[in-house]
N, C-alpha and C positions, 0 to 999 in steps of 0.2 A: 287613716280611717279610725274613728275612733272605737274602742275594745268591744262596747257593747252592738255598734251596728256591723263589725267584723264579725262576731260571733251570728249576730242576727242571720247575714249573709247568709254565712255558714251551713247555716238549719234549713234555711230557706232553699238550699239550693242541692239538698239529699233527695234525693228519687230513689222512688223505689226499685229494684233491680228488674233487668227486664228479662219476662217472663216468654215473652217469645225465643230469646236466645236460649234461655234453659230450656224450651223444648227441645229444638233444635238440639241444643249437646244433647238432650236423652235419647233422641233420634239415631244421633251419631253412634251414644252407646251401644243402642240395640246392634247395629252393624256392625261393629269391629269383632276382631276373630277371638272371640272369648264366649262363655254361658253370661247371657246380662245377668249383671251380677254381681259376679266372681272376684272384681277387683273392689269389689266391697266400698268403705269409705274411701277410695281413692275417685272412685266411679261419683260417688257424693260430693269432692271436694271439686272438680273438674264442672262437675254441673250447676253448682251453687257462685261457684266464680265464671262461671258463660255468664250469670246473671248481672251479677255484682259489674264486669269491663264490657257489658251490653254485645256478646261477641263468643258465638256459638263454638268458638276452637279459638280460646283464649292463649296465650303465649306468658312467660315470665323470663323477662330478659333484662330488671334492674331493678333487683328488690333489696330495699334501707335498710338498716336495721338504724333504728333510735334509741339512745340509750340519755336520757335524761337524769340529773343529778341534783338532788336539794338534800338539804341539812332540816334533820328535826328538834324541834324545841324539847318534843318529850323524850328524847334520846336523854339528857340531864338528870331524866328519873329513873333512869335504871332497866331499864325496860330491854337494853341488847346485853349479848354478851361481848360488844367492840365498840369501843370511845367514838365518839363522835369525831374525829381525825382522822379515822379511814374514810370516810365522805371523799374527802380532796384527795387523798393519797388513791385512791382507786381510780379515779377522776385522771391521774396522773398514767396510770398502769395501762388507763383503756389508748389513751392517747400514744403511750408507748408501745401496743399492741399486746401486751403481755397478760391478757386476763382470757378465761375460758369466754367469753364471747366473742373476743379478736379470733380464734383459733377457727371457734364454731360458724361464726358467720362468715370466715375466709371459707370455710369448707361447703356452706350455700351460696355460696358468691354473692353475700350481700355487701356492700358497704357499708361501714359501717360511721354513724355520725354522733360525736359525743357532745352535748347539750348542758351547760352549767342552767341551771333551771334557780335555784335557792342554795349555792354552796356556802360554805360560811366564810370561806375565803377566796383573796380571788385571785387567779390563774393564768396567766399569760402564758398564749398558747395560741397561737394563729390560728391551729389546727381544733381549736373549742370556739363549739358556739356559744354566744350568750345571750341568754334569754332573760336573765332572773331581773325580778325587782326589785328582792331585797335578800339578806345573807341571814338565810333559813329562817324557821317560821317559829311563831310562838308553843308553848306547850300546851298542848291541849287537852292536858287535863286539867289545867291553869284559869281558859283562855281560848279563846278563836286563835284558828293555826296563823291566820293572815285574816287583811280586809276584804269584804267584798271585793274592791275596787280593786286589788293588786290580785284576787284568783282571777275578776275578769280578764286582766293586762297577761296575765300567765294564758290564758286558754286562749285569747285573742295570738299570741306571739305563739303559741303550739299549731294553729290554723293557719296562720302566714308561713310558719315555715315548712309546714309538709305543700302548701301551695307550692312554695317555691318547689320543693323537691320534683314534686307532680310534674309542674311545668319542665322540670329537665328531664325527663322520660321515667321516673320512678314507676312501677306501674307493682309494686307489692309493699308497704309498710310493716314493719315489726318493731313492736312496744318492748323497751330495756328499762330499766331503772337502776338506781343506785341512790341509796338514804339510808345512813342507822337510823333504825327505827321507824322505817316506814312499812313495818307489817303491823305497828303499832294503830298506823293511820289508816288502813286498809282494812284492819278490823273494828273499826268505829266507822267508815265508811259503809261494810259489810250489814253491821249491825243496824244501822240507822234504816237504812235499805230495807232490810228484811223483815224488822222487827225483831227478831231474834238476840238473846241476850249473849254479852261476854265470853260467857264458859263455853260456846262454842263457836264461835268467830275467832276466839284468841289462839294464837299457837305460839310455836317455840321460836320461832325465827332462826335466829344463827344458830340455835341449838341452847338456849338461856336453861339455868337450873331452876332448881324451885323456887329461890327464892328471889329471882328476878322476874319468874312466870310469874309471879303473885303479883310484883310489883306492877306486871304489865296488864295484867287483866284490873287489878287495881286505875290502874290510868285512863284506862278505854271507857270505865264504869263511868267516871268522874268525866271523862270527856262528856259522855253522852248527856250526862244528867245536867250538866253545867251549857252545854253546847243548843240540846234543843233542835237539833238541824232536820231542816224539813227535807225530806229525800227527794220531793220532785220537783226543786231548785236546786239544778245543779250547779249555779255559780257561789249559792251559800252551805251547801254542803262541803263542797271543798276546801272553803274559806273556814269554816267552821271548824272542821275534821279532818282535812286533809295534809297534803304537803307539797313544796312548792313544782317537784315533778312530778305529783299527780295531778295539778291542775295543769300543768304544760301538754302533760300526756293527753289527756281527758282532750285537750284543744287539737291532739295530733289524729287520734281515730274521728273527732267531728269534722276536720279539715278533709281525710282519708276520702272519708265518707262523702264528702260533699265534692269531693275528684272523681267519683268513679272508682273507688280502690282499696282493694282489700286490707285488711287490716288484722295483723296474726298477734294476738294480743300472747304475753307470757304467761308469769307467776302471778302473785296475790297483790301487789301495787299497781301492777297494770290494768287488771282486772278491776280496783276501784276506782280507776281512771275510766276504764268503759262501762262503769256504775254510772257516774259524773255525767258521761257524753250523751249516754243513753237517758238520764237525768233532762240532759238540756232538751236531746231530738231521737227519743224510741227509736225511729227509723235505722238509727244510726247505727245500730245493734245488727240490723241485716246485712252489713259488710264485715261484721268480725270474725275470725276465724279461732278459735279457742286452742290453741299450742298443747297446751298439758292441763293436768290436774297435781298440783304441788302436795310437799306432806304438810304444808299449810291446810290446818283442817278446815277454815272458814273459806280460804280459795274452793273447794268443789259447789258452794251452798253459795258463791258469789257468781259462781259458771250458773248456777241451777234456776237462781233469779233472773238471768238473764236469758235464759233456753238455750245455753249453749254446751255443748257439749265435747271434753275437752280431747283430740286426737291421741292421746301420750298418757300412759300413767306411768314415768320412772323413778320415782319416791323425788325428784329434786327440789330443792329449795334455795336454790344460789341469786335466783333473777339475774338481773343484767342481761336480760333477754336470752338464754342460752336455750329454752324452752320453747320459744318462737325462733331460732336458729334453726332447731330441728323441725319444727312445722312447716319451716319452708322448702327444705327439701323434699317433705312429702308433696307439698305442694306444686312444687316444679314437678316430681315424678306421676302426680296425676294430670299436671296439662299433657306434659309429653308424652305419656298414654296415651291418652285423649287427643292427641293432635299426630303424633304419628304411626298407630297402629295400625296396619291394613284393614278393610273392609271387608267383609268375607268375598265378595264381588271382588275386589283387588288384589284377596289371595289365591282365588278361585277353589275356596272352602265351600263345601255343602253345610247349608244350615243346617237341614234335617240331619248331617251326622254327630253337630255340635248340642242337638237339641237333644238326639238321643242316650249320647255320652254317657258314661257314667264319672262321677267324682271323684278329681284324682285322689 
């Protein structure tokens, strides 16, 4: 199929979540042996995903974790405090399991699937997928990050492959990344989005000093002015600003979405991945689930554009999905709530003494 009638697909084939199941689970909730209530956003996250897997006592029993990998052009400018040669070498670390989201996501029992998206070199490695077009992307503050044509081919192969996933019983996705310098791309993404200038989209990233922060807020400025990117085309927005696994990505929550399935988006490249998707198909925004809020300060104001709101504030800023690691264990702890709590009827609990209760 070719890129743009797979994407087409795609969009075409998001529905909206169904609202009848979400009764249903609120129904549920009133019943179980607690004050409706009380388990707070867990009570939220159990009822927003009845909607989302159309299925009023939803279950999670094989959730992805995607960890997507491209090289950026504007890493050259100075912009990280780490050489563009950690890209592959991490690339290398996740496949040997030894990175805080191999840890993290064994401990939500997600699998975990590593994705060469745009690396600058390339990897032989059974256990890597590959997706990319080309070996990382232009500098964009140069320059469009990639062509049109090769963001379509990235988000087209981001769709295919969470399909594929879906179809083998996936039934929870989580957004990973790995790129120097893709909080470079994610705050010109940010920005483009919002409106909103530089000096508050841009952050530290790996922890950059002054005078690499300057360079990078420098970059993003030059990107935008040079780039031009209209934000409600999202296959030239990427192309313009982005990087090559933030188009992958962007193709992985529009694919999600178009499954029936949740999608627990992480830090601030992910998030301009679900700028992108959301870009291509709004809709597609009602299956995400927001992880955290990073010390990336333009991540909150990219959650905020989106109406999402992020479960976690633990100052992190690592990505490689370890933020959506932890959202999924909330996640599973609010199905299972939700799916095995007794019923007051099942406990043989008096409502009127739970109503009258007082606060533990």
């Amino acid at each position: 199929m070719h890129p743009q009638d797979e994407i087409a697909a795609a969009i075409e084939a998001v529905r909206a979540p169904d609202e009848d199941a979400r009764d249903a689970a609120r129904q549920r909730q009133v019943h179980l042996t607690k004050p409706a209530g009380s388990l707070g956003r867990l009570e939220e996250i159990a009822v927003w995903c009845a909607g989302v897997r159309r299925d009023p006592v939803p279950n999670l029993l094989r959730p992805i974790m995607i960890v997507a990998a491209g090289d950026h052009g504007v890493a050259l400018a100075g912009v990280s405090a780490y050489p563009r040669a950690v890209t592959a070498q991490m690339v290398h670390n996740f496949l040997n399991g030894g990175a805080a989201i191999n840890v993290l996501a064994a401990q939500a029992g997600a699998d975990v699937r590593v994705v060469d998206a745009g690396v600058c070199v390339d990897i032989s490695d059974p256990r890597l997928h590959i997706a990319k077009v080309r070996a990382g992307t232009d500098d964009i503050s140069e320059a469009p990050a990639m062509s049109r044509e090769d963001a379509e081919t990235l988000i087209a192969r981001g769709v295919a492959f969470v399909h594929g996933e879906c179809a083998e019983g996936a039934d929870a996705i989580a957004l990973g990344d790995m790129g120097i310098g893709n909080t470079t791309a994610a705050a010109a993404i940010t920005s483009a989005c919002t409106g909103l200038r530089p000096e508050v989209t841009v952050g530290r990233g790996t922890g950059v000093d002054d005078e690499r922060f300057a360079l990078k807020l420098d970059a993003v400025g030059h990107a935008l002015a040079r780039n031009d990117a209209d934000p409600t085309d999202g296959v030239g927005l990427v192309a313009s600003l982005g990087g090559s696994e933030i188009a992958f990505l962007a193709g992985v929550a529009l694919g999600a979405a178009s499954s029936g399935v949740p999608v627990v988006l992480d830090g601030y490249p992910t998030t301009a991945a679900a700028l992108v998707a959301a870009a291509l198909c709004p809709q597609s925004v009602e299956y995400m689930l927001a992880a955290h809020v990073s010390a990336e300060p333009g991540h909150r104001l990219a959650l905020d554009h989106l109406g999402l709101s992020p479960l976690l504030d633990l100052g992190l800023r690592l990505g490689e999905g370890t933020g959506a690691a932890l959202a999924l264990m909330l996640l599973a702890a609010a199905l299972r709530s939700h799916r095995e709590m007794a019923t007051f009827e099942q406990a043989g609990v008096s409502t009127s003494a739970i109503e009258t209760a007082p606060e533990a």
